[in-house]
N, C-alpha and C positions, 0 to 999 in steps of 0.2 A: 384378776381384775386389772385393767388397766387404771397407772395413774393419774390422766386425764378424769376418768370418772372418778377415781377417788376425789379428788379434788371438787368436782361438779359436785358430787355429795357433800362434802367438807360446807362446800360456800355458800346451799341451800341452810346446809343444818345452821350457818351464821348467821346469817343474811334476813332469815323469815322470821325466828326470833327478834331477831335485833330490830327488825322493824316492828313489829308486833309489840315489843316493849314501848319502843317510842310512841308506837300510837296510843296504847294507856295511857301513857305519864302525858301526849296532849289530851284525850278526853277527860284525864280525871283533872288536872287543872286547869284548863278550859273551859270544863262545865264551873266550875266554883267560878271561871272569871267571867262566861256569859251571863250568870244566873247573877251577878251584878250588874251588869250592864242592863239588862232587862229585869229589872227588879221586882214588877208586878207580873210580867210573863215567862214563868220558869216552863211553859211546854214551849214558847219558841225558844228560849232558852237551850232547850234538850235536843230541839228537832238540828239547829242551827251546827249544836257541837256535834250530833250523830251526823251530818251531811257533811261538815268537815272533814271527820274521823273517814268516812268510807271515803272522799276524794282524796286523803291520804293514803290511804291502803292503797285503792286502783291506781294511786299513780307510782307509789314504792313498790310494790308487786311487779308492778307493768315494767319498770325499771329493772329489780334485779332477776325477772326471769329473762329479759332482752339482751342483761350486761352477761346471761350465765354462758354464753359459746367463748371460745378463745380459739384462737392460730396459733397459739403456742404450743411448742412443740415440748410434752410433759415426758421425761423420763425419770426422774427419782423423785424421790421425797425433797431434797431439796428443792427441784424446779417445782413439786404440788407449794412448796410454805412461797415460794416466788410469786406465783400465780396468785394463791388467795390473798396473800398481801394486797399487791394491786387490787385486786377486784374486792376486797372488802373494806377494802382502806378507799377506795372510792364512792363505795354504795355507804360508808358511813359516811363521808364529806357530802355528798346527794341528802341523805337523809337529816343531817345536819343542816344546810341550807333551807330543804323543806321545813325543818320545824320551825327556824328561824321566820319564813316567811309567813308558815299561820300564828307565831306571835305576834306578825304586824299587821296579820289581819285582825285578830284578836284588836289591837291594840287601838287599829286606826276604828274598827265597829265601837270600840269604846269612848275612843275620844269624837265620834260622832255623836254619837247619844250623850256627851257631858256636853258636847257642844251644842246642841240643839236646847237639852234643858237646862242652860244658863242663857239659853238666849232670849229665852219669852220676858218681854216687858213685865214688872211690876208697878202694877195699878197705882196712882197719886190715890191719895186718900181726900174725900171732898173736902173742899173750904170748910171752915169752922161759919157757922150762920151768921150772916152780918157780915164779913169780910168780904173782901172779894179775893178771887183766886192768882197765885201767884203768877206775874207774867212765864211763859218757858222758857229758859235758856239757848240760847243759838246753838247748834251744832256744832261741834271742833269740826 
């Protein structure tokens, strides 16, 4: 077998894992951080983090099966560990980035829902009978 292909086998057998792991560890803490954010709607909750999870696969998939060709010219063991360095030491810096970025999506869907419910007004409570109501305060 040439090894070229050794190597192509090598950097699947890393690569599909490796991504597969990181999509767990975002679904399983994900779900615990969406099912906060939606507090009374744990099925959107579920659907939200399953639609993330699968746009992370398609797009990590899509990535390290496009990153799997090389022009590199492979004749020993040495040039396959050269090869998968690069190319796995990039599809985890790729992969690293993406989780980074659904943390902030994660993060910014959260701090939108804390920001929408701290923002509804709390009702004055009516005048005491016989008083009259307090003039409002101006606006800063």
């Amino acid at each position: 077998m040439q090894p070229v292909v050794v190597a192509y086998a090598l950097y699947l057998a890393i690569t599909v894992p490796l991504t597969v792991l990181v999509a767990r560890t975002l679904s399983k803490h994900g779900k615990t951080f969406l099912e906060d954010v939606f507090q009374d709607k744990t099925a959107l909750a579920h659907s939200v983090n399953q639609l993330l999870v699968v746009g992370f696969y398609l797009v990590s998939l899509g990535f390290v099966t496009l990153f799997l060709t090389s022009d590199d010219v492979v004749l020993d063991a040495r040039d396959v560990f050269e090869m998968l360095s690069v190319k796995v030491g990039t599809v985890a810096l790729v992969l690293g980035v993406m989780h980074v970025g659904n943390v902030l999506v994660f993060n910014g869907i959260r701090r939108k829902h804390l920001h929408n419910g701290a923002a509804r007004p709390v009702p004055m409570p009516p005048p005491y009978p016989g008083y009259p109501a307090p003039a409002p305060h101006p606006a800063p």
